[in-house]
PLY file of the C-alpha trace (Angstrom):
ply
format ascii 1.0
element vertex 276
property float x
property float y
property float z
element edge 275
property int vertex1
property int vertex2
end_header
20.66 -83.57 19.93
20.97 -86.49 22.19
17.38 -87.93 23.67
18.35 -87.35 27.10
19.45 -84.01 26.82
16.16 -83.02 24.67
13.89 -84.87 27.01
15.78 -83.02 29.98
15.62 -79.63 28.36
11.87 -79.90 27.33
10.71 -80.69 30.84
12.47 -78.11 32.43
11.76 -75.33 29.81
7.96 -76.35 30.59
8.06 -75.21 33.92
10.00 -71.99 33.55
8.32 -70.08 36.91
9.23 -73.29 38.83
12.93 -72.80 37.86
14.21 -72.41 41.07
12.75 -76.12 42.19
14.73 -77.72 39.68
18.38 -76.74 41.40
20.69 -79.91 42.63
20.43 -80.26 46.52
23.77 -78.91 46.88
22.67 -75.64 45.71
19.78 -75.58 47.37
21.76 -76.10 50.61
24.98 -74.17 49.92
22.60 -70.91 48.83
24.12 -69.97 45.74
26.26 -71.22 42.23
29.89 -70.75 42.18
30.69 -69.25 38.83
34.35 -69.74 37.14
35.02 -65.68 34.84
38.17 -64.17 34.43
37.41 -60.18 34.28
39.46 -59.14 31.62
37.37 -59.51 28.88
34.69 -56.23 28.96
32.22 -55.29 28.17
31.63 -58.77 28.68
33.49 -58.85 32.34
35.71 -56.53 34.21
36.92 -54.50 37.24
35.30 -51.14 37.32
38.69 -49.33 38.47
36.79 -46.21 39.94
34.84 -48.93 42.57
36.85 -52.25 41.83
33.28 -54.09 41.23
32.78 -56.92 38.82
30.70 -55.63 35.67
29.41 -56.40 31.89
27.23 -58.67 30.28
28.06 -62.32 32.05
28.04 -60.16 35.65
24.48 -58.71 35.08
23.21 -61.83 33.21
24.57 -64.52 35.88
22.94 -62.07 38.57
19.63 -61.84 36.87
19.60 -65.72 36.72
20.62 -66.35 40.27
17.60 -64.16 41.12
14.64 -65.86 38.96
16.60 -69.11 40.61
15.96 -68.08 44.43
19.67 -68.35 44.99
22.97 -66.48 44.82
25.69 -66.29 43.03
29.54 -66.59 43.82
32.34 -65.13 41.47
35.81 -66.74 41.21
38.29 -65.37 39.61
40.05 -68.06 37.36
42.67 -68.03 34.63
40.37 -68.98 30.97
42.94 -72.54 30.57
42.20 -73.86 34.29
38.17 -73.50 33.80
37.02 -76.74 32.23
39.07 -78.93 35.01
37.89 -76.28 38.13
34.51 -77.11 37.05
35.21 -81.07 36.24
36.87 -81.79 39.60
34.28 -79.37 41.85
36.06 -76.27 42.82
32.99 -74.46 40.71
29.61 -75.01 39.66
29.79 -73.33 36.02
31.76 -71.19 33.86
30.43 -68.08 32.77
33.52 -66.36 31.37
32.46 -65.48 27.72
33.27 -69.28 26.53
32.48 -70.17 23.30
29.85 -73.31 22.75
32.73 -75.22 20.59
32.00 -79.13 19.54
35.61 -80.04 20.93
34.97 -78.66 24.67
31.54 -80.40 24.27
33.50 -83.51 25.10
33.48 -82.42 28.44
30.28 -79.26 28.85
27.07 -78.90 28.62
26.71 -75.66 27.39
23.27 -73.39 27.53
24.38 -70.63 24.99
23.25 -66.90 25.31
24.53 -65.00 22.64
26.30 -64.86 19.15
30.21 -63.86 19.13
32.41 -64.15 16.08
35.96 -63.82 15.66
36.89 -60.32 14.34
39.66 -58.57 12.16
41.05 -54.90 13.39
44.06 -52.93 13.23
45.39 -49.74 14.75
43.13 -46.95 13.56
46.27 -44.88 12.08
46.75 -48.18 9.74
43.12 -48.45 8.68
43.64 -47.36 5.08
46.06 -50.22 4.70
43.44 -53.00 5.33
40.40 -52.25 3.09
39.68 -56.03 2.77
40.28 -59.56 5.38
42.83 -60.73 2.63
44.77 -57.61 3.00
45.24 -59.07 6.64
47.36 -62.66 4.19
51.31 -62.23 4.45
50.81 -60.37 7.89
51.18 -60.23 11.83
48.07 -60.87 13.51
48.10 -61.36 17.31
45.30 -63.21 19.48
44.92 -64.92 22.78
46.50 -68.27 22.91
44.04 -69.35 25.66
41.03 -69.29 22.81
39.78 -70.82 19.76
41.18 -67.57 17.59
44.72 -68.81 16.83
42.97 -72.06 15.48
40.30 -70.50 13.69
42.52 -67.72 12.23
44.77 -70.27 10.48
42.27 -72.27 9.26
40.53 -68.86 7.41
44.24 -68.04 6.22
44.68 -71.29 4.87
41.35 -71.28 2.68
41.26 -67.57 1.83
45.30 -66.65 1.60
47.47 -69.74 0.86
45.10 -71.40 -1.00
44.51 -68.38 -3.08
48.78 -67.86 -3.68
48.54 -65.21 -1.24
51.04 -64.95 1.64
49.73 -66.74 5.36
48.63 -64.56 8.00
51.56 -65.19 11.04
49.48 -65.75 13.79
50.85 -64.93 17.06
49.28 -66.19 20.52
49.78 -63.22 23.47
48.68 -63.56 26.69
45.58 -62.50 26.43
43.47 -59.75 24.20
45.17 -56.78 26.29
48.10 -58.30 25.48
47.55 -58.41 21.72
45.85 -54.47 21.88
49.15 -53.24 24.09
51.73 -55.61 20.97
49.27 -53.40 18.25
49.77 -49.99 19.58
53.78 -50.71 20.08
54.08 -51.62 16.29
54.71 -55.55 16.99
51.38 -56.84 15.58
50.08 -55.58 11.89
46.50 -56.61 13.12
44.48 -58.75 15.94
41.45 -60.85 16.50
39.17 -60.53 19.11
35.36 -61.90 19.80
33.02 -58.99 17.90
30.98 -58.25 20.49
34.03 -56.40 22.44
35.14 -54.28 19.90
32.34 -51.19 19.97
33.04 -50.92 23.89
36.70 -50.65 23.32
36.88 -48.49 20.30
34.26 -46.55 22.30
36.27 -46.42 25.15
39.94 -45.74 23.33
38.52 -43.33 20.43
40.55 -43.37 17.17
42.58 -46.19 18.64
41.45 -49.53 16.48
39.49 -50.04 13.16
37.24 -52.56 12.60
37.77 -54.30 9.29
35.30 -56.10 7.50
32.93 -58.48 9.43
33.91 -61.55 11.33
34.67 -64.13 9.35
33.11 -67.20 12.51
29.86 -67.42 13.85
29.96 -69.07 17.29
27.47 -69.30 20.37
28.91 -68.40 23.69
27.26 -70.08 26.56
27.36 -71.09 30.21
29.44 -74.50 30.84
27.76 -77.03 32.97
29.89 -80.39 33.52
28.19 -83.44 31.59
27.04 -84.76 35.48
24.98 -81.73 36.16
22.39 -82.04 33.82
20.11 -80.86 36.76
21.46 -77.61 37.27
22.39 -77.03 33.52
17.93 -77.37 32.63
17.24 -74.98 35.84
19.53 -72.55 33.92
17.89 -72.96 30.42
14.56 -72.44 32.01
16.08 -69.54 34.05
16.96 -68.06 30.82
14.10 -68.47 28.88
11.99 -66.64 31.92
14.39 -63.68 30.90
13.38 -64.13 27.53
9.99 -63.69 28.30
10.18 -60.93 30.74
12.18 -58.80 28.34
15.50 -58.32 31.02
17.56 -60.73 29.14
17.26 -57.97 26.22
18.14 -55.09 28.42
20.86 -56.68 30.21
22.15 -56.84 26.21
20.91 -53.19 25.33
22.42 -51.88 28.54
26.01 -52.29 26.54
24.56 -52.32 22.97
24.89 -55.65 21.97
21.08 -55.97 20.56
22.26 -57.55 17.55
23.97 -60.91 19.49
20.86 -61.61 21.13
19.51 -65.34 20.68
15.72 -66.08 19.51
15.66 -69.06 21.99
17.19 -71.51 23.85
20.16 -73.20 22.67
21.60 -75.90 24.05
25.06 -77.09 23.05
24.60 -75.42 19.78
21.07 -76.36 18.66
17.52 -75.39 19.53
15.88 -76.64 22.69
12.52 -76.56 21.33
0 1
1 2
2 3
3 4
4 5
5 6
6 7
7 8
8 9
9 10
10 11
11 12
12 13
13 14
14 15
15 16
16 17
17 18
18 19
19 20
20 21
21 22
22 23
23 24
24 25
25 26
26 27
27 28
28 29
29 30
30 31
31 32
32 33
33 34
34 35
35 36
36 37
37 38
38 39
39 40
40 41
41 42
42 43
43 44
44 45
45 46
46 47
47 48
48 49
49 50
50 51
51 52
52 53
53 54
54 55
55 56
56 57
57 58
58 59
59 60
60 61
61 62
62 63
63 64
64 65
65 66
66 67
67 68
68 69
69 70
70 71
71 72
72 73
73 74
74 75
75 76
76 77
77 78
78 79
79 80
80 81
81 82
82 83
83 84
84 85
85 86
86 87
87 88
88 89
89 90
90 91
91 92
92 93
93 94
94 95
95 96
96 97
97 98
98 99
99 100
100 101
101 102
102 103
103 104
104 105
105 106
106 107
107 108
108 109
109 110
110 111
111 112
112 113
113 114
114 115
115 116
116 117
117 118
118 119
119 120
120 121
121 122
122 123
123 124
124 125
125 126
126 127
127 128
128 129
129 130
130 131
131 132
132 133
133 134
134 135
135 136
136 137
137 138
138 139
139 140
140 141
141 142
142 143
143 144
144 145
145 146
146 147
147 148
148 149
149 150
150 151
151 152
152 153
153 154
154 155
155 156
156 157
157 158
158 159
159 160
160 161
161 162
162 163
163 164
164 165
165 166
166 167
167 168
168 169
169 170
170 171
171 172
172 173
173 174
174 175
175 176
176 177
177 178
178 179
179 180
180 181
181 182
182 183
183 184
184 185
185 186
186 187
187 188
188 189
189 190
190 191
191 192
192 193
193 194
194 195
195 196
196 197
197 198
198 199
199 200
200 201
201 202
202 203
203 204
204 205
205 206
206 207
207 208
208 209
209 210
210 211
211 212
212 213
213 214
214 215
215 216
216 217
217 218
218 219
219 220
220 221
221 222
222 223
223 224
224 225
225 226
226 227
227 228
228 229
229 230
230 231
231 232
232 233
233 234
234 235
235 236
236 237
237 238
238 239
239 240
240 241
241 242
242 243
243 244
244 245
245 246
246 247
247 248
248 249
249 250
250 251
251 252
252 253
253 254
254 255
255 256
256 257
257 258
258 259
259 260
260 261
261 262
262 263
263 264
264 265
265 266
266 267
267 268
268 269
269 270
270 271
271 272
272 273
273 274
274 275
């Protein structure tokens, strides 16, 4: 980890009840964060249709760390691809849109991660007997959002575990988003899709005997909150924000509320590796 950021994150995660006096002036003045999340993505974020109210993990968790930071926070609705410069050029404060922690958009964030995510084979549930293993997935359609690290990550595992094996490559296909990809599976277009694994009980919950699950994912990622590389400040307010959740056991409800025990972190994490 780089010195600075270390020596940063150590002095603010030693004064975790004193969070709140380590926020930039700006907040301080302005009374809350502005947060970047596109709600399409539950349970992690989404529009409850019944009282068109944000909801899911990121909604409850950036609440809960507003609070233990004496401030508020603001949600802005932003498409995934125009995040990174919204937050670079000032229109936001942070992204908290279920982003992975991924060493290229390091170049630009600071990321405080908060859970574990992984990208994750399924296919229509009427197919599910087709697709017993991941390389029953080489030689066919898969379909993912374009706007994440999926399309990249899914060729990479086809090229190691299909073509490099004689096996047919998995066709990946970008869509529009992940409802775009679940809508493509139902109508027959895709054979299979990826999607982060900690969205697929909600849904299959939600749509019973709709999708099937295959296998386990085959990438481990963090997903965190994106701070730009300037605002070191209000990035270490956030890790000790966090780590006051830790400790008062909310950050693990917040989780259990949507059963998603099993992505919880042990600690802090920043870009990647341990804080302490």
């Amino acid at each position: 980890m780089n010195k600075h950021i270390a020596a940063l994150t150590v002095a603010c995660l030693a004064a975790t009840s004193a969070s709140a006096a380590g926020l930039p002036e700006r907040i301080k003045t302005a009374g809350k964060v502005v947060a970047a999340n596109q709600p399409n993505y539950p349970p992690m974020e989404y529009v409850d249709p019944a009282t068109n109210e944000l909801k899911g993990v990121d909604i409850d968790l950036g609440l809960a760390l507003a609070k233990e930071l004496g401030t508020t926070v603001e949600w802005t609705n932003i498409g995934f691809e125009q995040m990174i410069s919204s937050l670079t050029t000032g229109r936001v404060d942070l992204i908290h849109s279920g982003m992975s922690d991924l060493p290229k958009r390091r170049e630009t964030l600071d990321f405080v991660d908060y859970m574990k995510s992984g990208a994750q084979f399924y296919t229509s549930f009427g197919r599910k007997d087709e697709f017993k293993t991941l390389t029953d997935f080489c030689g066919k359609t898969v379909g993912m959002s374009r706007r994440t690290s999926f399309p990249d990550e899914t060729a990479k595992w086809s090229a190691a575990n299909c073509e490099a094996k004689g096996l047919g490559a998995i066709k990946v296909v970008g869509t529009e988003g992940s409802a775009d990809a679940r809508a493509q599976l139902k109508q027959g277009r895709l054979d299979a899709a990826v999607q982060g694994s900690e969205t697929l009980p909600y849904l299959m919950d939600l749509e019973k005997d709709t999708y099937a699950v295959v296998g386990e994912p085959f990438t481990t990622v963090y997903q965190g909150i994106g701070f730009a590389k300037k605002d070191a400040e209000l990035r270490d307010a956030y890790a000790a924000a966090l780590k006051a959740l830790m400790q008062s056991g909310e950050y693990k409800a917040i989780f259990a509320k949507y059963g998603l025990e099993g992505t919880l972190l042990d600690g802090i994490y920043i870009n990647g590796e341990p804080a302490q």
